[in-house]
Structure formats: C-alpha cells, structure tokens
VOBA-75797 format. One line per 8 residues: number of its first residue (from 1); their letters; for each residue x, y, z of N, C-alpha, C, O. Coordinates in pm, 1 decimal. Each point is the difference from the previous one (the first is absolute). Layout:
BEGIN
NUM> a> X,Y,Z,X,Y,Z,X,Y,Z,X,Y,Z  ...
//
This chain:
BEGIN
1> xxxxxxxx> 1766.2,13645.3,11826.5,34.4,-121.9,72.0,142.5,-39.8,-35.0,34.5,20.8,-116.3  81.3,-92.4,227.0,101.8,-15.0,-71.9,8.4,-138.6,101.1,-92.8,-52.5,61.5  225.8,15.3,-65.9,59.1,-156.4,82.0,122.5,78.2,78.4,38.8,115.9,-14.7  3.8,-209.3,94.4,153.7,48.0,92.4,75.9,-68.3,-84.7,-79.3,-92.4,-17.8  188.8,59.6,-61.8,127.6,-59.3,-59.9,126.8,40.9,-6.0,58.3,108.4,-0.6  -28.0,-228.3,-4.0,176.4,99.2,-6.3,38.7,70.7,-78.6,13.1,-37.3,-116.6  20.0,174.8,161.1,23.8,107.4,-70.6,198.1,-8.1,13.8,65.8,-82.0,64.0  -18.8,190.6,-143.3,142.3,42.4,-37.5,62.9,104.1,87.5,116.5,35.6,-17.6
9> xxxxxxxx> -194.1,13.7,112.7,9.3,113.3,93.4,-31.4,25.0,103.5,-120.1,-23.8,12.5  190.5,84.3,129.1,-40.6,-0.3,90.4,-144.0,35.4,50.9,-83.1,42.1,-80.5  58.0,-55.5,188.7,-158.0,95.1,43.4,64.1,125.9,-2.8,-19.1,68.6,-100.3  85.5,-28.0,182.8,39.1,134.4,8.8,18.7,98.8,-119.7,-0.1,123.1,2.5  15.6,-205.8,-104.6,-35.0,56.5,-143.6,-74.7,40.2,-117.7,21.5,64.0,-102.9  -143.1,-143.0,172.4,-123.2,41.4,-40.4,-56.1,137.1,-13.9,8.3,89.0,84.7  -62.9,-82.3,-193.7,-35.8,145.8,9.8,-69.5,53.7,71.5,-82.6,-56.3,71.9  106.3,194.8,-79.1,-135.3,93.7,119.0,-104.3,31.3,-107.7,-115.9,-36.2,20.7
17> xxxxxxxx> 145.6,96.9,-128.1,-131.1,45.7,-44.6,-86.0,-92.2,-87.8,48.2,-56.2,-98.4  -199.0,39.1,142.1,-55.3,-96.4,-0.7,-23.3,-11.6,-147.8,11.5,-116.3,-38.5  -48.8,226.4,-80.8,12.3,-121.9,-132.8,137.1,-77.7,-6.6,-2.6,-121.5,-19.5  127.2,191.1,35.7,122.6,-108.2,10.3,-34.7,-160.1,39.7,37.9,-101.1,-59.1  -120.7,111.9,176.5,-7.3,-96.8,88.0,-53.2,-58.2,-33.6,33.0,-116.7,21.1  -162.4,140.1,-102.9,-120.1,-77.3,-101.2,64.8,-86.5,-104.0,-37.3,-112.1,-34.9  145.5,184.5,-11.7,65.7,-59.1,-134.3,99.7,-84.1,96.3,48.2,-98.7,-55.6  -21.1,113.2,147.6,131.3,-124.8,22.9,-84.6,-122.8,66.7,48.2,-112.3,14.9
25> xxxxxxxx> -208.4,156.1,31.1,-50.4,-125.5,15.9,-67.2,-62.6,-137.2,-28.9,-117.7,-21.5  17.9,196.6,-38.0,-43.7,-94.8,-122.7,118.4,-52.7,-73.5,-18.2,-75.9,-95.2  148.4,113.5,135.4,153.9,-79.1,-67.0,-36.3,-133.8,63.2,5.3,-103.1,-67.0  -53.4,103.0,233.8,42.3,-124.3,62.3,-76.1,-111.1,-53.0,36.4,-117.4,-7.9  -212.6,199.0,-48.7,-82.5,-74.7,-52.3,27.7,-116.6,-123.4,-42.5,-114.0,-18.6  145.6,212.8,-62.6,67.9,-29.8,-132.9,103.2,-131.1,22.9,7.8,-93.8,-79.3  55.2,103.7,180.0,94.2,-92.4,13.7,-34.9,-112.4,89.7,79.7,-93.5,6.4  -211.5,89.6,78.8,-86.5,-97.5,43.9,-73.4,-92.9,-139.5,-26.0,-120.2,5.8
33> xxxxxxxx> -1.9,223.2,-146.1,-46.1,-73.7,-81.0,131.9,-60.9,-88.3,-13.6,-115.9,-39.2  127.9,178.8,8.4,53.1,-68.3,-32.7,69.6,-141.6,83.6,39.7,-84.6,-80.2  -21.5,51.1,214.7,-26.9,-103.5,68.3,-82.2,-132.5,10.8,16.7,-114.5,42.0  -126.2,198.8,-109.1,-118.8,-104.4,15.3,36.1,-39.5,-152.8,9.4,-122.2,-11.5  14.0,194.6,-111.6,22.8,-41.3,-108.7,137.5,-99.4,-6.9,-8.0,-112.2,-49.9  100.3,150.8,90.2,95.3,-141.9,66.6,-48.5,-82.4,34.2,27.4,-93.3,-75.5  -132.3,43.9,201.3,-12.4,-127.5,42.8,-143.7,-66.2,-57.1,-41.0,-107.4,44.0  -19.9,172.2,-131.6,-87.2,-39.5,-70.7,8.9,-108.1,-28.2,-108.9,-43.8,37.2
41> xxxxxxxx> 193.1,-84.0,-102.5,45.1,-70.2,-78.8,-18.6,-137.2,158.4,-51.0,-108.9,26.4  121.3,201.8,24.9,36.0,-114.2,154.1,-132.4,-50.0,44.7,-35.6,-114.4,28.2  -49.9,263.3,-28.4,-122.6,21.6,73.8,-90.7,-127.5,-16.5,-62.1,-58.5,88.8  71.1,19.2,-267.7,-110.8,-20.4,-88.4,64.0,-191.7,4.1,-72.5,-88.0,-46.3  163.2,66.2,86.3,54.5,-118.7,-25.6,-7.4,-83.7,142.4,-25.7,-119.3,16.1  61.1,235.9,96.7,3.0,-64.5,144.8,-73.7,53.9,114.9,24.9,-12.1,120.0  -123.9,76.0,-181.4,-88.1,74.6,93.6,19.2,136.5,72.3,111.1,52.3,9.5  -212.7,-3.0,35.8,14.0,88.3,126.0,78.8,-13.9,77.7,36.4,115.3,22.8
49> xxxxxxxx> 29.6,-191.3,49.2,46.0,-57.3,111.1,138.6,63.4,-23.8,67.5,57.6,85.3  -25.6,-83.7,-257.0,156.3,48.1,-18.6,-35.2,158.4,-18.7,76.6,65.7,70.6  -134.7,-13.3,-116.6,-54.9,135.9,-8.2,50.6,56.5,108.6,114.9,43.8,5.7  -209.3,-40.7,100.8,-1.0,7.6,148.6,168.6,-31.3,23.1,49.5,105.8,39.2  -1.1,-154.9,-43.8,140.1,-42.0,50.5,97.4,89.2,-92.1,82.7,69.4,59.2  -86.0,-66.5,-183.8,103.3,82.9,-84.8,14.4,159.6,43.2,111.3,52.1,7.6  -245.7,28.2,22.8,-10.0,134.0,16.7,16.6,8.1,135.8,54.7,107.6,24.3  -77.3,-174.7,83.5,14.9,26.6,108.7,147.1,94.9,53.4,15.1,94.8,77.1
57> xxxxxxxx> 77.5,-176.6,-162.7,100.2,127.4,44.6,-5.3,136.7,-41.8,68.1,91.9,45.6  -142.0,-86.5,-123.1,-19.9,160.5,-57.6,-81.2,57.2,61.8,-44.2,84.5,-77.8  -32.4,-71.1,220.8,-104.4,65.7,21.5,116.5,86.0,73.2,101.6,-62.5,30.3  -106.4,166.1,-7.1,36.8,92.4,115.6,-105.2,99.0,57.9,-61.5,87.6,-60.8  52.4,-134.6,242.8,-149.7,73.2,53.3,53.5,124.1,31.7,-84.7,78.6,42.6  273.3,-7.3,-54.2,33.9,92.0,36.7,-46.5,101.7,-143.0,-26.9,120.1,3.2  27.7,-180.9,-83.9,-36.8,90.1,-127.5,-163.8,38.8,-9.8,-48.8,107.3,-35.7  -1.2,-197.1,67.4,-164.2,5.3,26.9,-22.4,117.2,121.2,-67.0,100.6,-23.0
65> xxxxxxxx> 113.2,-118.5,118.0,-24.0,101.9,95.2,48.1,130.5,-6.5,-51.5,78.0,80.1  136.0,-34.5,-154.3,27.6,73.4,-45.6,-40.3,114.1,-111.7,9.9,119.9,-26.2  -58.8,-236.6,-16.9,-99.6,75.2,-116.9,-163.1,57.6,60.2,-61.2,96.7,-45.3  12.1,-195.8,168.8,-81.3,33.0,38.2,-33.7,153.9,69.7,-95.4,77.7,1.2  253.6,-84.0,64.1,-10.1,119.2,111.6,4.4,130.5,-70.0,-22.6,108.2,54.3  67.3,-134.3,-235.8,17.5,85.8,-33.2,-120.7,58.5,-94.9,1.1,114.1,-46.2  -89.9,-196.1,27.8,-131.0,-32.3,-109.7,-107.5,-83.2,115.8,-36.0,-117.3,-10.7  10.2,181.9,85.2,-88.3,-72.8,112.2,-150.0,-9.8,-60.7,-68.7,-102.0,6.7
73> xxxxxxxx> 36.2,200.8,-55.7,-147.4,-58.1,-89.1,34.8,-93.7,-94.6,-106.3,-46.0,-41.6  213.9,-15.0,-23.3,4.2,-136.4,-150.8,-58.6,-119.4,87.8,31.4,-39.3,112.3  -111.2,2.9,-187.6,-11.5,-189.4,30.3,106.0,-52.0,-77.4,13.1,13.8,-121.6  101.5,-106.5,239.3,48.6,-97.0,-58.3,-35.1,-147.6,-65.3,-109.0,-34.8,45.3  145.5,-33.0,-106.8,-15.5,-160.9,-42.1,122.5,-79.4,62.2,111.4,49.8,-16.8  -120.5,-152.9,77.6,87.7,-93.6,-9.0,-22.3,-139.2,-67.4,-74.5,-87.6,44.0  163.9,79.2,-178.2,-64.9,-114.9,-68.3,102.2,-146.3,37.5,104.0,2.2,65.9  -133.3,-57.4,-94.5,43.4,-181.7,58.4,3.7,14.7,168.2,98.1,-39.7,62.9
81> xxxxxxxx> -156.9,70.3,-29.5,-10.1,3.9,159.5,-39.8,-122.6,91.8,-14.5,2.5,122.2  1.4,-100.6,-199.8,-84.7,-132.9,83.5,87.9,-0.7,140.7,97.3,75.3,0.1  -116.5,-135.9,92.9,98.2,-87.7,59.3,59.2,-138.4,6.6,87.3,-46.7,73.2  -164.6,-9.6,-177.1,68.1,-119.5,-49.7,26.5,-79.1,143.6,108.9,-51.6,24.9  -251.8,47.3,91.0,28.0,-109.1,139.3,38.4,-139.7,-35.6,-36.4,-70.0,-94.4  111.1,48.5,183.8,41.6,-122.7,-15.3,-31.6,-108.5,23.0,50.7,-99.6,-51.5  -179.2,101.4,168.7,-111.5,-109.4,-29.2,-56.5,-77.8,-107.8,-5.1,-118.9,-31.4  -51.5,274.2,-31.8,-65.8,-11.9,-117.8,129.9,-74.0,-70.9,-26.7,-119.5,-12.5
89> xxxxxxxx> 157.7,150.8,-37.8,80.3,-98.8,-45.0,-13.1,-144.8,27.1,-13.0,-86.2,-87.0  17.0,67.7,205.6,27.8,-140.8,57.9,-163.2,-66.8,-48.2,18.5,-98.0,-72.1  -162.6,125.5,93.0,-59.4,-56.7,-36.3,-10.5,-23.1,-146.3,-73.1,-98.0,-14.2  109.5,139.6,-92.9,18.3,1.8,-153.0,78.0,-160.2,16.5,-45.3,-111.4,-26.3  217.6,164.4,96.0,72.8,-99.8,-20.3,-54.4,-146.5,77.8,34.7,-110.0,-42.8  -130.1,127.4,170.0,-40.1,-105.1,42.9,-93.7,-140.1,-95.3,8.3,-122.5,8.9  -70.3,188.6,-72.6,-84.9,-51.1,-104.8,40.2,-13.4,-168.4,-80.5,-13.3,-92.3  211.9,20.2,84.1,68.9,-55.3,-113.0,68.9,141.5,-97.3,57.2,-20.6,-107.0
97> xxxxxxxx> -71.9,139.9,156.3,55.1,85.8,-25.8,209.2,0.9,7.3,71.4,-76.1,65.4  -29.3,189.4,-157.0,130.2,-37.0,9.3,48.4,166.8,31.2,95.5,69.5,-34.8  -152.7,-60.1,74.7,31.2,195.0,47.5,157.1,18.1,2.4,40.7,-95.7,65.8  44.8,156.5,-97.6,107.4,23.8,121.1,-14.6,117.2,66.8,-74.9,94.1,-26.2  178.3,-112.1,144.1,-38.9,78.0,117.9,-6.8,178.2,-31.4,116.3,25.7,-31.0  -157.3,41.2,27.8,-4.9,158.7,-62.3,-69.9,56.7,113.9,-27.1,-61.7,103.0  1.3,176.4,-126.4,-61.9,152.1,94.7,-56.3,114.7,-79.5,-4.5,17.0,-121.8  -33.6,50.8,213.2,-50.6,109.0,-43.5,31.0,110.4,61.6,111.2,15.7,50.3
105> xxxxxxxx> -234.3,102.6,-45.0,3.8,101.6,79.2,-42.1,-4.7,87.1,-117.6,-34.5,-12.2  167.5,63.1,185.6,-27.3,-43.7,92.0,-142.7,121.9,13.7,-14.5,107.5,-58.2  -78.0,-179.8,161.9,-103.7,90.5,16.5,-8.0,133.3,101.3,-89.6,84.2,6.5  231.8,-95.0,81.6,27.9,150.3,71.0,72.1,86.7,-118.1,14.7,122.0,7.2  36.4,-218.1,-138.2,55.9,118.9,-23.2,-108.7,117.9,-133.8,22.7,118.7,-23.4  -120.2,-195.0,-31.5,-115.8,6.9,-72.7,-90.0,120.6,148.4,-80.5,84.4,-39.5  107.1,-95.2,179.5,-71.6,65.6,87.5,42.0,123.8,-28.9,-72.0,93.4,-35.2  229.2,-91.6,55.1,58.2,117.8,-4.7,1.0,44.8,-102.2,40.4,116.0,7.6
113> xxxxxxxx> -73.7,-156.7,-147.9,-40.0,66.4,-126.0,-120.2,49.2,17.3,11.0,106.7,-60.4  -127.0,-110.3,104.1,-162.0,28.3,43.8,27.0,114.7,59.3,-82.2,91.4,-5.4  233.0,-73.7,89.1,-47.2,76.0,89.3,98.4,142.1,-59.7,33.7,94.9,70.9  -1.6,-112.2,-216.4,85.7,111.4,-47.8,-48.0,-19.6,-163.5,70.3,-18.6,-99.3  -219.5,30.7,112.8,-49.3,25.4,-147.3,-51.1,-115.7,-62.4,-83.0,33.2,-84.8  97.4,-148.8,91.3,-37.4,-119.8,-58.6,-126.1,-42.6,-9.3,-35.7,-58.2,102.4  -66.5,66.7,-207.6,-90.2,25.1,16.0,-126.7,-149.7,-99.7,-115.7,-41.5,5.1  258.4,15.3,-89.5,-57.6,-142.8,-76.2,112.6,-118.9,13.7,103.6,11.5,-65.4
121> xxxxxxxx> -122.9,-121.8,147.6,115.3,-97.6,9.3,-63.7,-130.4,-75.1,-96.9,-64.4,40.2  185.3,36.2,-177.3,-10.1,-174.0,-83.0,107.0,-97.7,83.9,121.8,-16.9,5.4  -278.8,-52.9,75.1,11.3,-87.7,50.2,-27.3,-135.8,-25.0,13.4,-83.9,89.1  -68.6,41.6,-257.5,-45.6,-81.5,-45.9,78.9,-134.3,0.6,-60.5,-98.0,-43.4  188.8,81.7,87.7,85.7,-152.2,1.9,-89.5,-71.2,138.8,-60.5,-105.7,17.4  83.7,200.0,47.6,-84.2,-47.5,150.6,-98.1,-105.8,-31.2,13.0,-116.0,38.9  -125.5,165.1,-120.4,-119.1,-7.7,-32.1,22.4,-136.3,-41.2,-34.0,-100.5,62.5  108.4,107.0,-199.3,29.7,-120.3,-78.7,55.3,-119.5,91.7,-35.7,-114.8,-26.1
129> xxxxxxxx> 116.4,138.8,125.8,69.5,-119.6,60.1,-124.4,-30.0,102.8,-3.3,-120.8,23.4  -69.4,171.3,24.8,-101.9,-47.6,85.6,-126.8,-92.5,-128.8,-9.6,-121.8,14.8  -31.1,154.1,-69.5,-46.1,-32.5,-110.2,28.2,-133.0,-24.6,-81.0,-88.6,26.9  225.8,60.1,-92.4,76.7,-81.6,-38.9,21.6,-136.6,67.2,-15.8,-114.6,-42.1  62.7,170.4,175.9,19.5,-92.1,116.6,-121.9,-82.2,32.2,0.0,-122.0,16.3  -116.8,212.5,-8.2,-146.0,-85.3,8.3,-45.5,-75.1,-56.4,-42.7,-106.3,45.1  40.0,144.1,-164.1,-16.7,-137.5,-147.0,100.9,-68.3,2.4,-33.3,-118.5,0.8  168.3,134.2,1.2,71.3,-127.5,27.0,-36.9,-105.0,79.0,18.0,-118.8,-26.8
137> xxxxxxxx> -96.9,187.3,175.2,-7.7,-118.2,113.9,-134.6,-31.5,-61.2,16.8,-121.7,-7.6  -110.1,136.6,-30.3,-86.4,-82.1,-26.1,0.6,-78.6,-97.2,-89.6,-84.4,0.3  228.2,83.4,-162.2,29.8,-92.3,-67.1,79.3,-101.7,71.5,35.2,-106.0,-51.7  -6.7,144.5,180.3,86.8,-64.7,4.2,-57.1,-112.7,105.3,26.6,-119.8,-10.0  -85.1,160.3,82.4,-78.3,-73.6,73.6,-161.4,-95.0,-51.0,-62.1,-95.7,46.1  48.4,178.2,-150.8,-140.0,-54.6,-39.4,14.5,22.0,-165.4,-57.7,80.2,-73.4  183.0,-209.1,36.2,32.9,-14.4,-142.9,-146.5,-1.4,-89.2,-5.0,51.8,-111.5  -97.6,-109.1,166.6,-120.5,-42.9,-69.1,-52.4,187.6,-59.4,-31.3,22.7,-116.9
145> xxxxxxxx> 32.9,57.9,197.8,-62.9,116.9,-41.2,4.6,74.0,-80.8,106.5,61.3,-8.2  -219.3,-26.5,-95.2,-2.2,37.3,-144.5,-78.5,111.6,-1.9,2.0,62.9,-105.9  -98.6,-4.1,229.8,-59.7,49.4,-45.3,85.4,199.6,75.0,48.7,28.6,109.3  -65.3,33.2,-202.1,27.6,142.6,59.5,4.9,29.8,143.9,86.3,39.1,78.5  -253.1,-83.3,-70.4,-76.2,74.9,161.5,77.7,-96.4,60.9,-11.9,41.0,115.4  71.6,-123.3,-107.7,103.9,-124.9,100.4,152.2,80.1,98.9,46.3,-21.1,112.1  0.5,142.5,-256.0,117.8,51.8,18.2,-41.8,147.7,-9.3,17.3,46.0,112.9  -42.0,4.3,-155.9,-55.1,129.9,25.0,-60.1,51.3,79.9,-12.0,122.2,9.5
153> xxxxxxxx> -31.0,-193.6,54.1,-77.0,74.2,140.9,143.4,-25.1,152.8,20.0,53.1,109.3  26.7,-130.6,-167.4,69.5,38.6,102.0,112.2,81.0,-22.2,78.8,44.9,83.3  -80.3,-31.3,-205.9,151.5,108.4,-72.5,-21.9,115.3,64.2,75.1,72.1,65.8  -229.8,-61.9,-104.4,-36.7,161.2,11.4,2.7,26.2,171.0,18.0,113.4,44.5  -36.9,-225.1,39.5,5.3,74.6,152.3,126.9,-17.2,24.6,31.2,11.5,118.5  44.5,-33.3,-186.1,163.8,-17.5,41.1,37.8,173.9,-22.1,23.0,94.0,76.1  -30.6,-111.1,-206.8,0.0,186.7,-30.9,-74.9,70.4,64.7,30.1,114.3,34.3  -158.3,-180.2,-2.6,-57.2,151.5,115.9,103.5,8.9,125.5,43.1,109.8,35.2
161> xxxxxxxx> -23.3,-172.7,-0.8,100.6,-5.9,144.8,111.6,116.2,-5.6,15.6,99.4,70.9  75.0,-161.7,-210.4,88.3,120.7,-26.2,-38.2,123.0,-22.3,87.8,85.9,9.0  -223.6,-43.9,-42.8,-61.7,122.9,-50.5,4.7,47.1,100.2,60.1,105.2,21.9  -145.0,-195.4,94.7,3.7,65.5,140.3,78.6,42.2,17.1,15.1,121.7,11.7  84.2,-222.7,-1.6,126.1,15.5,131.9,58.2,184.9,-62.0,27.7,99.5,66.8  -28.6,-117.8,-191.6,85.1,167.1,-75.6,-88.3,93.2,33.5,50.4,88.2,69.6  -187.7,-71.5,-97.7,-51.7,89.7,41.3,-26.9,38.3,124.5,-72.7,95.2,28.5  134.2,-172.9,56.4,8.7,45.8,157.4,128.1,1.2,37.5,28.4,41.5,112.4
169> xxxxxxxx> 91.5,-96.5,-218.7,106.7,106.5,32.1,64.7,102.8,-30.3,108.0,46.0,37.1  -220.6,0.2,-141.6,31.2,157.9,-72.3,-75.1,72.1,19.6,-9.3,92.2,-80.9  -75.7,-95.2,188.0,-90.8,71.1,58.2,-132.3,31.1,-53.0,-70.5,89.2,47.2  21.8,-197.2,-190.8,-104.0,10.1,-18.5,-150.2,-2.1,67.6,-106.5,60.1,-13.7  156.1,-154.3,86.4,-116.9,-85.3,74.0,-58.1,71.9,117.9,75.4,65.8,71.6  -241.4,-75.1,-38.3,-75.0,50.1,67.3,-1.4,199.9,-27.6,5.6,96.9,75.7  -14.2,-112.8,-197.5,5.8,139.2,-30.6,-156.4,31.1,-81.5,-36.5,114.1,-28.4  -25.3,-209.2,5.6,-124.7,10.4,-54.6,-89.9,90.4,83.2,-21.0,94.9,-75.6
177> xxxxxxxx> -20.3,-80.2,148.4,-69.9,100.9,58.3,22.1,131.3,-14.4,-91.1,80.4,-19.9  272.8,-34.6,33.4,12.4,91.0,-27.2,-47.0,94.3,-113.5,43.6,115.1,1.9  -105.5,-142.7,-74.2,-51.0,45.9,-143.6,-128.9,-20.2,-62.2,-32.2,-117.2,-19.9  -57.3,219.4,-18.5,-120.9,-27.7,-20.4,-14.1,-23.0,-156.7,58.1,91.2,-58.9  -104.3,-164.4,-10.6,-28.1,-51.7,-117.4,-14.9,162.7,-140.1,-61.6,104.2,22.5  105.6,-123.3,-97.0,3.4,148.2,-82.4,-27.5,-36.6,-165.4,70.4,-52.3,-86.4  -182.8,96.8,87.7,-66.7,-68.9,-173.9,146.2,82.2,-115.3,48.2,112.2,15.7  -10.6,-215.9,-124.1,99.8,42.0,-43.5,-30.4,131.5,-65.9,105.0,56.3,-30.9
185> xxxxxxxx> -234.6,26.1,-8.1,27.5,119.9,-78.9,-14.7,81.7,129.1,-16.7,119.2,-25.6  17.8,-144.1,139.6,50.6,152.7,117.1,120.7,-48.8,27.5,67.9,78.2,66.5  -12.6,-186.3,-95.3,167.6,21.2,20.8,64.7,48.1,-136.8,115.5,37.7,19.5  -154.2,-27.8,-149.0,84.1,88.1,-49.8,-55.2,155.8,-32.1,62.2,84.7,-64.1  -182.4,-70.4,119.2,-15.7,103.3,41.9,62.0,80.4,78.4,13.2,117.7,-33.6  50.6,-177.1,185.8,24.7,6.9,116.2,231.2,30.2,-62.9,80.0,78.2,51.5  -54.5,-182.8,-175.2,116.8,37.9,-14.6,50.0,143.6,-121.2,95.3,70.8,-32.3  -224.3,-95.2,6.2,11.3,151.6,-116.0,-8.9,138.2,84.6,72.4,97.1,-22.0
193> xxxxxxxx> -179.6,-103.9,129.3,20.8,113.7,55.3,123.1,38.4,116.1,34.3,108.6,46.7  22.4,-268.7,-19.4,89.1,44.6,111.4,-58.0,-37.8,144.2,71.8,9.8,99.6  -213.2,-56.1,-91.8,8.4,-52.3,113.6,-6.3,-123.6,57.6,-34.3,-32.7,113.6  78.8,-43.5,-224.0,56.5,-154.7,43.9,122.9,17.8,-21.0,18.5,97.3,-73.0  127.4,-178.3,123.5,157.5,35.5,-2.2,14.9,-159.4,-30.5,-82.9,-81.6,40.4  194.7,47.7,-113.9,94.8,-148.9,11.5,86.8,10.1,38.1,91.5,-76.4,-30.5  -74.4,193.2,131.2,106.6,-1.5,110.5,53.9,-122.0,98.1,-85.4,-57.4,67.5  193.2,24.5,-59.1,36.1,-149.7,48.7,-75.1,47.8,187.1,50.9,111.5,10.9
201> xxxxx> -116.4,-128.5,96.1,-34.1,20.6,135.7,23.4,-48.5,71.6,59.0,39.2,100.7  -125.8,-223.7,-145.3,56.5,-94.2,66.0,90.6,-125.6,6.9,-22.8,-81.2,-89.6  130.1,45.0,185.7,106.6,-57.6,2.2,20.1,-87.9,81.1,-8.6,37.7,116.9  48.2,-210.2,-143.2,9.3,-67.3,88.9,38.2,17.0,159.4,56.6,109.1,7.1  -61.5,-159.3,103.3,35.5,116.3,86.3,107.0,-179.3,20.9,90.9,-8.4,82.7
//
C-alpha cells in the first residue's frame, strides 16, 4: 500500500523495473510519514481540519497514477482525504463554533484515485464535522439537554448521511448482492490456495 505525495522527480523518471518501483513507492510512503510527523503538533492542538489543509498541497494524483499503471495489482491508501464540505463547516459555526474557513479533498478527485488503485480512503474529519455540527445544534437550541440519547441520536444520523453520500460516490453502494456471504475459514482457505485474489476489480465509474 503506498499514498500519492510530492516527490523530487519527474513521472517520466520513474522507474521501469518493478522492485525499483516498490522501493520508490515505499520512499513516498517514508516522506508521507515524515509529513505527518511535522504536523503532528498542529494536528493535536487544532484539529483535523488543519491536518486536512497542511498536506493538501502534497498530494500529487499524477504520481499516484503512475504508479498504478505501472503496479496495477498494489492497493493504494489515500490518507487525510476528508473533504472537509462546507456546509458541514457553516453548521458547526452556526451554533457557536469558530471554524475558519479550510478544505479538503475534493470528491472527483478521491474518484479519480478509485479509479487508478485506491482502494482505502481516511475520511474520518467528514464524520467528525457532521457529528459535531449536530450536538452543537441541539446545545444550542435545547440548552436544558443533559442527557446523551438528546445529542447522539442525532449525531449519529448526521454521520450516516455522510457515510451514504461517500459510499455512493466511490462506488460502494448497491453492491451487496453482488457477493455471496463466505464463512471466514473458506476465505483463507480460498487465499492460500489461490482461489480467492485482493486484486483491486472494482472502480468508481
């Protein structure tokens, strides 16, 4: 598994032969963690939100695709991927929140990662600002409320919404049928002998 980041070198320079290619995606891996070890400090003081905003210039989807076309069986990761909507901002700030204005990763461009290897996207800021925004409006509207089930039930359908909305724009959704239920000792049965694959197949369309 690796990330797209800004690398020191063209595409066109990438290597051809594929352990080369293994080791220069696990460089990019290296310098995605040293990144995250930089904004750690920020992360932990001002949230996700600055997270999401600091790395954003470092993603490159030309380096990601690249690597794909060249390693088409790897599952990629893209990590801080939220999109950080701006709704979800505005209701936080509506209800006594002090957000400033920030972004994320837009969700065509998270498509076009799906559709060149991307196979696990951390989308968890999303989550949190829908979350967030919900319990705000009900402190805020119904100062009296103390009890959990008051704010939590509506946190949690705020976040189902966003769950939705992602898994039907990364092509998760209505895929349940496709697949018949598999008791876990015939699936590693099924991967020891070779006839189950974690071949990447399907891709947002």
């Amino acid at each position: 598994m690796c990330c797209a980041w800004r690398v020191n070198r063209p595409i066109d320079s990438l290597p051809d032969d594929i352990d080369a290619l293994r080791a220069f995606a696990l460089n990019a891996v290296a310098e995605r963690d040293r990144l995250t070890e930089r904004f750690a400090l920020m992360q932990s003081e001002l949230g996700g939100l600055f997270y999401e905003m600091a790395i954003r210039d470092h993603v490159q989807m030309d380096v990601l695709i690249a690597i794909h076309k060249r390693l088409p069986h790897t599952h990629l990761v893209m990590h801080g991927s939220s999109s950080v909507p701006k709704d979800l901002q505005e209701i936080i700030n509506k209800y006594g929140g002090k957000l400033t204005e920030t972004w994320g990763v837009p969700v065509e461009e998270i498509q076009l990662g799906i559709r060149n290897g991307v196979r696990k996207i951390n989308v968890d800021t999303d989550n949190r600002l829908a979350i967030t925004g919900a319990i705000r409006k009900v402190f805020a509207e119904s100062p009296e409320k103390f009890d959990p089930r008051d704010y939590m039930k509506p946190a949690r359908e705020a976040m189902m919404k966003v769950v939705a909305a992602r898994m039907t724009e990364f092509g998760q959704a209505g895929h349940a049928g496709d697949y018949k239920p598999i008791p876990i000792t015939d699936i590693a049965k099924g991967y020891a002998d070779g006839s189950l694959t974690t071949q990447p197949l399907v891709a947002a369309k």
